[in-house]
C-alpha positions as CSV (number, residue, x, y, z in Angstrom):
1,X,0.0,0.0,0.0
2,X,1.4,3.1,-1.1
3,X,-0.1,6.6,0.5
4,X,0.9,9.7,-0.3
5,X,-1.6,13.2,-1.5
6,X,-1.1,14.9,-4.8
7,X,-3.2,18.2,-3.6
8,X,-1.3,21.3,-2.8
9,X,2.5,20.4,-3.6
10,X,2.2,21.3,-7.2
11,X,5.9,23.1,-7.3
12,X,7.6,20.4,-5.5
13,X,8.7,17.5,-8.3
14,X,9.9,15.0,-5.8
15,X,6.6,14.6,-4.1
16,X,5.0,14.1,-7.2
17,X,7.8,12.2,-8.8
18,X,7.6,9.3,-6.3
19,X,4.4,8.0,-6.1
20,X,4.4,8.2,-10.0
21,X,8.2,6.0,-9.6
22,X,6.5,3.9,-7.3
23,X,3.9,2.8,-9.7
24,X,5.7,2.6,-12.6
25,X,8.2,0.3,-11.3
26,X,9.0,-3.2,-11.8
27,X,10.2,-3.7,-8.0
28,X,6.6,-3.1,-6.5
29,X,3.2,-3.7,-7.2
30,X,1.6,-0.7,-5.4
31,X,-1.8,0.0,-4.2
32,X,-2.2,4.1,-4.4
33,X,-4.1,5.9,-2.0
34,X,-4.3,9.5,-2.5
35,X,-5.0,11.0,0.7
36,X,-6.3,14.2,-1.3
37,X,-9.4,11.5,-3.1
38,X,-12.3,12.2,-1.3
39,X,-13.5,9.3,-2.9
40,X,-10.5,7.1,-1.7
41,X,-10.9,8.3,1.4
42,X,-14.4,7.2,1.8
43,X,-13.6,3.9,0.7
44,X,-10.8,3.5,3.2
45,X,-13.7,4.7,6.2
46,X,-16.1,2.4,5.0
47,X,-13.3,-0.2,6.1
48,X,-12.2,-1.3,2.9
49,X,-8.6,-0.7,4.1
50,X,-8.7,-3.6,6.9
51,X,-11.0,-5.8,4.9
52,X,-9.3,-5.9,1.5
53,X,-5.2,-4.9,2.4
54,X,-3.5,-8.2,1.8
55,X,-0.2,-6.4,1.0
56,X,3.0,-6.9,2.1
57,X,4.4,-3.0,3.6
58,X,2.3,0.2,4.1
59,X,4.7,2.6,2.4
60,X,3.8,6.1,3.1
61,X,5.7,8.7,1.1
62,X,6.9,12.6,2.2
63,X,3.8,14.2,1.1
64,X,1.6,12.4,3.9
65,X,3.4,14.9,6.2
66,X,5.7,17.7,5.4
67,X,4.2,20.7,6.1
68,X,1.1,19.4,7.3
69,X,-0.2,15.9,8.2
70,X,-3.0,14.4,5.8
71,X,-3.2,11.2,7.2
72,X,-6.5,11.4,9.7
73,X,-6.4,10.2,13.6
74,X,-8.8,7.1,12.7
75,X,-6.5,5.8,9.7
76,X,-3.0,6.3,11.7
77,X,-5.0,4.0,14.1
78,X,-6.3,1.5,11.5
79,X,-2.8,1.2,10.0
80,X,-1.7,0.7,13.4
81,X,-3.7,-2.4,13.3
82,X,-2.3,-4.0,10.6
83,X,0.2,-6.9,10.9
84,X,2.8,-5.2,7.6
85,X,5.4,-3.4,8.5
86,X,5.0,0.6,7.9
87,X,7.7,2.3,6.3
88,X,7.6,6.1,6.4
89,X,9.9,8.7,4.1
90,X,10.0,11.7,6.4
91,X,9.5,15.1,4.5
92,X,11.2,18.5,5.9
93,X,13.0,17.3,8.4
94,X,13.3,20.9,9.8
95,X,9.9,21.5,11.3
96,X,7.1,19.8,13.5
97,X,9.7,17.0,14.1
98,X,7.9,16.3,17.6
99,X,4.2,15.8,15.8
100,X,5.9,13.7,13.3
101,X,7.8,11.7,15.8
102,X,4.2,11.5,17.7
103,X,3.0,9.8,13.7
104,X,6.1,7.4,13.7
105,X,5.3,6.6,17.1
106,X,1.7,5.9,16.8
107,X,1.8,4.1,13.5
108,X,4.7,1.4,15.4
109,X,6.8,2.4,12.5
110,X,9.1,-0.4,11.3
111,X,11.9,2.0,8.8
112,X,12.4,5.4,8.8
113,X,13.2,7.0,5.6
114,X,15.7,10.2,6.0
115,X,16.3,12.4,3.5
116,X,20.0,13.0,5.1
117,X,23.0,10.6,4.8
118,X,24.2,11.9,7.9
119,X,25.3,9.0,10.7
120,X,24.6,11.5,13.3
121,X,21.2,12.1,12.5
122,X,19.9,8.5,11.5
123,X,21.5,7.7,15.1
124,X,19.2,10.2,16.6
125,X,15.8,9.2,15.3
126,X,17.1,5.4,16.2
127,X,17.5,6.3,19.8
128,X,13.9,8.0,19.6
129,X,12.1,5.6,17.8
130,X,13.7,2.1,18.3
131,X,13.3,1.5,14.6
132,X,14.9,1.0,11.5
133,X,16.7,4.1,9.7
134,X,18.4,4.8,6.2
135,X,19.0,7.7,4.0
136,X,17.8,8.2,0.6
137,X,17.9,11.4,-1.1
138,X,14.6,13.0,-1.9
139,X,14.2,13.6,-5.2
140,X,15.5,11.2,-8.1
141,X,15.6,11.5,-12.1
142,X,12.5,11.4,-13.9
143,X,14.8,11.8,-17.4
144,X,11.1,11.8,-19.4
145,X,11.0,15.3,-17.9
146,X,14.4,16.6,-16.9
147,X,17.1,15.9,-19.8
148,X,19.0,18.7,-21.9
149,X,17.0,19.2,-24.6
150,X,18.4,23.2,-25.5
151,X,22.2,23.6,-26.4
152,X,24.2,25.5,-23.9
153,X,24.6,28.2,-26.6
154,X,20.7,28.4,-28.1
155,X,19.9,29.2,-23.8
156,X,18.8,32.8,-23.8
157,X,19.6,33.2,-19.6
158,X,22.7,33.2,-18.1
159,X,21.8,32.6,-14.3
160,X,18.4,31.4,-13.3
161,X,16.9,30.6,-9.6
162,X,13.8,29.6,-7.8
163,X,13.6,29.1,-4.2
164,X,11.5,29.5,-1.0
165,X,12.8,31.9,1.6
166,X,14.1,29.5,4.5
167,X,13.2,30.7,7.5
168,X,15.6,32.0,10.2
169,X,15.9,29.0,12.3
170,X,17.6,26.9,9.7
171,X,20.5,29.1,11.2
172,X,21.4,30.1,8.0
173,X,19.7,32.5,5.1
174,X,21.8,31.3,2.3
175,X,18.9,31.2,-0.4
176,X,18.5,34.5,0.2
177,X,22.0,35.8,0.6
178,X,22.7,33.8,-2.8
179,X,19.3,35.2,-4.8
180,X,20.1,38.8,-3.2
181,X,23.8,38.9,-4.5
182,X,23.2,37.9,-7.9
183,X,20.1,40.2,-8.4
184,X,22.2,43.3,-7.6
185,X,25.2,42.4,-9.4
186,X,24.5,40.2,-12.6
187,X,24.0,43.5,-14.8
188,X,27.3,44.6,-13.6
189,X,28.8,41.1,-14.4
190,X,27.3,40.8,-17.8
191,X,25.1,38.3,-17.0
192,X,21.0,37.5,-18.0
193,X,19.7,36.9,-14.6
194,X,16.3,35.4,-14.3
195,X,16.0,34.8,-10.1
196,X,13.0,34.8,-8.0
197,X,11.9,33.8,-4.5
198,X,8.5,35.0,-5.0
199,X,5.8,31.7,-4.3
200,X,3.9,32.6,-7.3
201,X,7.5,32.4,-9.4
202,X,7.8,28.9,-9.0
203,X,7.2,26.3,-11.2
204,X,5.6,23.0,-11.8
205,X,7.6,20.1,-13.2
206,X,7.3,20.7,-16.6
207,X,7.8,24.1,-16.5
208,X,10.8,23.9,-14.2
209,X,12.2,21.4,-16.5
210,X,11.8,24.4,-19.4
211,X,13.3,27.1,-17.1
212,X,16.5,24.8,-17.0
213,X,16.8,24.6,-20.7
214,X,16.4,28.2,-21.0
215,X,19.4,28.6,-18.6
216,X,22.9,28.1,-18.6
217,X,23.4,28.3,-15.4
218,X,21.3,28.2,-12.2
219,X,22.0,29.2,-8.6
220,X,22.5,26.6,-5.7
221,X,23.2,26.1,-2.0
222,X,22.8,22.5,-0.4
223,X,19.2,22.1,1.5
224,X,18.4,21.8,5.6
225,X,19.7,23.4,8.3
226,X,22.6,23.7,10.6
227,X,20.3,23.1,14.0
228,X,18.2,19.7,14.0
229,X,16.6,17.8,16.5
230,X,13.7,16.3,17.4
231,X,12.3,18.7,19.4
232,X,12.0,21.4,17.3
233,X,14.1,23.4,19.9
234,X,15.1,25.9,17.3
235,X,12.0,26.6,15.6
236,X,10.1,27.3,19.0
237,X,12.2,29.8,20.4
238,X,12.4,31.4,17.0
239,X,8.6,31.3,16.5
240,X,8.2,33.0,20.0
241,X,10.4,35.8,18.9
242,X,8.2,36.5,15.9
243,X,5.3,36.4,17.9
244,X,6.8,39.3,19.6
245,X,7.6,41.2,16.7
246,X,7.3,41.0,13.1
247,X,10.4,42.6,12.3
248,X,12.9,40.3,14.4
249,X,16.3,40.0,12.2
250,X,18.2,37.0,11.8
251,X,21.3,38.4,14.0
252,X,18.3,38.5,17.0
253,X,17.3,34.8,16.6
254,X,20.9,33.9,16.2
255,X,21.9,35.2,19.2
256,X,18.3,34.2,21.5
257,X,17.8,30.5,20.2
258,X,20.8,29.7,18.3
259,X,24.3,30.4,19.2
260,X,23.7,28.6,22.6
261,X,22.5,24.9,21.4
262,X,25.0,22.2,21.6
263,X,22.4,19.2,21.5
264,X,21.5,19.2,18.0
265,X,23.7,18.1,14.6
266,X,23.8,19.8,11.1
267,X,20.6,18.2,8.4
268,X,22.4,19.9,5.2
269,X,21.1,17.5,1.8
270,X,21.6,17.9,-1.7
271,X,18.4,18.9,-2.8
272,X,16.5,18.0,-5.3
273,X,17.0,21.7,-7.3
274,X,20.8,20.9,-7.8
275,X,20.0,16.7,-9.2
276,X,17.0,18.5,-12.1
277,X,19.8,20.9,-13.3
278,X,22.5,18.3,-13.3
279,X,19.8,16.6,-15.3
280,X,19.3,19.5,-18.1
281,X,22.9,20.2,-18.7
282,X,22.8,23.4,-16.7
283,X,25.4,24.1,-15.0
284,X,25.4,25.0,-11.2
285,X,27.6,28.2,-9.4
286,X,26.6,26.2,-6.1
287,X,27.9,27.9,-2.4
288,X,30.8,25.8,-1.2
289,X,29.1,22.5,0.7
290,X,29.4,18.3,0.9
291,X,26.0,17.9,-0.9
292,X,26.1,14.4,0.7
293,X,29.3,13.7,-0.7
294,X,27.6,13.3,-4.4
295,X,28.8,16.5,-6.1
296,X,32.5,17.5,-5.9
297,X,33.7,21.0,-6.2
298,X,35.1,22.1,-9.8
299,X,34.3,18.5,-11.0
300,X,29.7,18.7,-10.7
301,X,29.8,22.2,-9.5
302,X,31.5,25.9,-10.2
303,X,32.0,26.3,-6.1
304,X,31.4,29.4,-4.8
305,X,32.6,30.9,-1.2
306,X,29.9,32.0,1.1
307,X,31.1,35.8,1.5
308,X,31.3,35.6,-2.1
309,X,35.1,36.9,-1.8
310,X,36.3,34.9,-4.5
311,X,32.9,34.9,-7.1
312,X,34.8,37.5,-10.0
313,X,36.6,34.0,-10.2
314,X,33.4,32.0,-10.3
315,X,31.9,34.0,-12.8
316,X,35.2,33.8,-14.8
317,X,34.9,29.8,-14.3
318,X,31.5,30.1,-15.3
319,X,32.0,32.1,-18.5
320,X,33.9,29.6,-20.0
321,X,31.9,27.5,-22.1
322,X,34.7,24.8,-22.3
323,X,34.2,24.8,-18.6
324,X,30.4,24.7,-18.2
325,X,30.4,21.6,-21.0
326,X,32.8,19.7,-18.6
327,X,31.3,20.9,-15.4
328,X,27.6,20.6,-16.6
329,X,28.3,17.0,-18.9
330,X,30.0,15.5,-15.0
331,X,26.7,16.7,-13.0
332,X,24.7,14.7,-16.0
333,X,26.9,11.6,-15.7
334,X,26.7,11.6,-12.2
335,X,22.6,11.9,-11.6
336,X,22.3,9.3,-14.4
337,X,24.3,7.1,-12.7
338,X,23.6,7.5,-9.2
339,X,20.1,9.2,-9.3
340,X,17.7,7.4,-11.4
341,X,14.4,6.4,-9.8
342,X,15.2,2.6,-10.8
343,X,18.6,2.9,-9.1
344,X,16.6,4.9,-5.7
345,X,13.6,2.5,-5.7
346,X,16.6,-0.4,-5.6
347,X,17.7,0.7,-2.3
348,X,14.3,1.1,-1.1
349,X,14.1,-2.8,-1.7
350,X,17.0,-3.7,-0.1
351,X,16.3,-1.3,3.1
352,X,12.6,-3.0,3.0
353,X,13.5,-6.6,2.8
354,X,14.2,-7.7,6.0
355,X,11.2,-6.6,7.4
356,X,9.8,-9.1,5.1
């Protein structure tokens, strides 16, 4: 049994990626429930789920709660029931972590599914939940949609970007730091820019899939935060300052709810941005990061330093087409290789196995 909802995530590929992967591969006979189906969901409270459910896992994907939960009290309970194991890919591991550790809980989840490779934080949630834990990046490659279909030289921007606005306890604003920079200088650099934060600038897959072949380049900094836990000690205490005023800075939540925490460890992911314009040839000016130890500075990536001392040398890199073709044609090899859906779903089977 597969759960997951298609309503309101529109702009985000992976969450739509993976049920789609799910059902199209060879690895798993799926049962989809769309928790956004009214008329699913009135099947499943008719009891249809414990009468007819002779599967072998209850797989529910990142969209059942990321930044809100859409699975309903009485199915978390009638899940509970059942005998499979339930296998859960946690989305946005940066926020409501104790509600979602509450869900694990409740459901007597039998594999966790991080979106971080990190040791430290798969130890974390083992401690806390007493289950099963692996990492598996979040977003794969869908090459029917994301493949470089425009030549570098036909691409009428230079620098493209779309992004949401992180919010201050991710103790970092590097989305914004990077958009900002680039918006007031590309002119002055000679370069097209096309970069937006705005919500209503993003895309959906197939149009983000064209915005990468329009670009040569795109913008980049690796996803998460430097400050996770479970407890969403962090988040709180910054959400209590804004409460108090609308106009706390960054440099006030730093120094009230950051600078002081030793008990949490760095969630900092390739995200799925940086593996769909690896796909479409476009090559990424990406700040200075491990990116889960996937894409290598100057080999998948122009790096970039995070005071941006040394980006007139960046944008030199960048200029050169002979070094976007090798930079951008490494990215492609790499994702193809290491970032097919096929290749993800694999290690889903492996990780689900011996709970079997």
């Amino acid at each position: 049994m597969l759960l997951y909802t298609l309503a309101g995530n529109e702009t985000y590929s992976y969450q739509r990626a993976w049920p789609r992967q799910f059902l199209a591969s060879r690895l798993f006979d799926c049962t989809p429930i769309d928790l956004g189906n009214l008329a699913v969901a009135a099947r499943l409270r008719a009891g249809w789920l414990g009468h007819r459910f002779n599967g072998d896992a209850v797989v529910l994907l990142h969209s059942v709660f990321s930044n809100l939960c859409t699975i309903p009290a009485w199915l978390v309970e009638a899940l509970a029931r059942l005998k499979q194991p339930k296998v859960l890919f946690i989305g946005n591991e940066y926020k409501l972590m104790p509600e979602k550790m509450d869900l694990c809980e409740r459901l007597g989840l039998d594999l966790l599914i991080s979106q971080s490779q990190s040791t430290d934080v798969h130890a974390l949630y083992r401690r806390r939940l007493g289950c099963a834990v692996t990492g598996i990046p979040n977003t794969g490659l869908d090459a029917e949609l994301f493949a470089p279909v425009t030549p570098d030289e036909q691409r009428p921007i230079d620098i493209g970007y779309r992004a949401d606005d992180g919010p201050y306890y991710l103790g970092h604003r590097e989305r914004r730091q990077i958009a900002d920079y680039f918006t007031t200088h590309a002119q002055a650099m000679g370069l097209r820019a096309d970069i937006s934060m705005a919500p209503a600038d993003r895309f959906d897959e197939l149009r983000w899939a064209a915005f990468l072949n329009r670009c040569k380049g795109q913008l980049g900094t690796e996803a998460g935060g430097d400050y996770f836990d479970l407890d969403d000690t962090a988040r709180l205490c910054t959400l209590a300052l804004e409460r108090k005023s609308r106009d706390v800075s960054f440099e006030e939540v730093y120094a009230n709810c950051l600078q002081d925490l030793t008990s949490v460890v760095p969630l900092r992911i390739l995200s799925g941005r940086n593996v769909e314009a690896a796909a479409t040839g476009t090559t990424q000016i990406l700040f200075e990061g491990r990116y889960d130890g996937y894409f290598v500075a100057d080999e998948h990536y122009i790096p970039l330093k995070k005071d941006f001392s040394d980006v007139d040398d960046a944008v030199r890199k960048f200029r050169d087409a002979a070094v976007r073709s090798r930079v951008s044609a490494n990215a492609l090899a790499l994702v193809r290789q290491e970032f097919t859906y096929d290749r993800l779903l694999a290690r889903v089977e492996h990780a689900v196995a011996p709970l079997l």
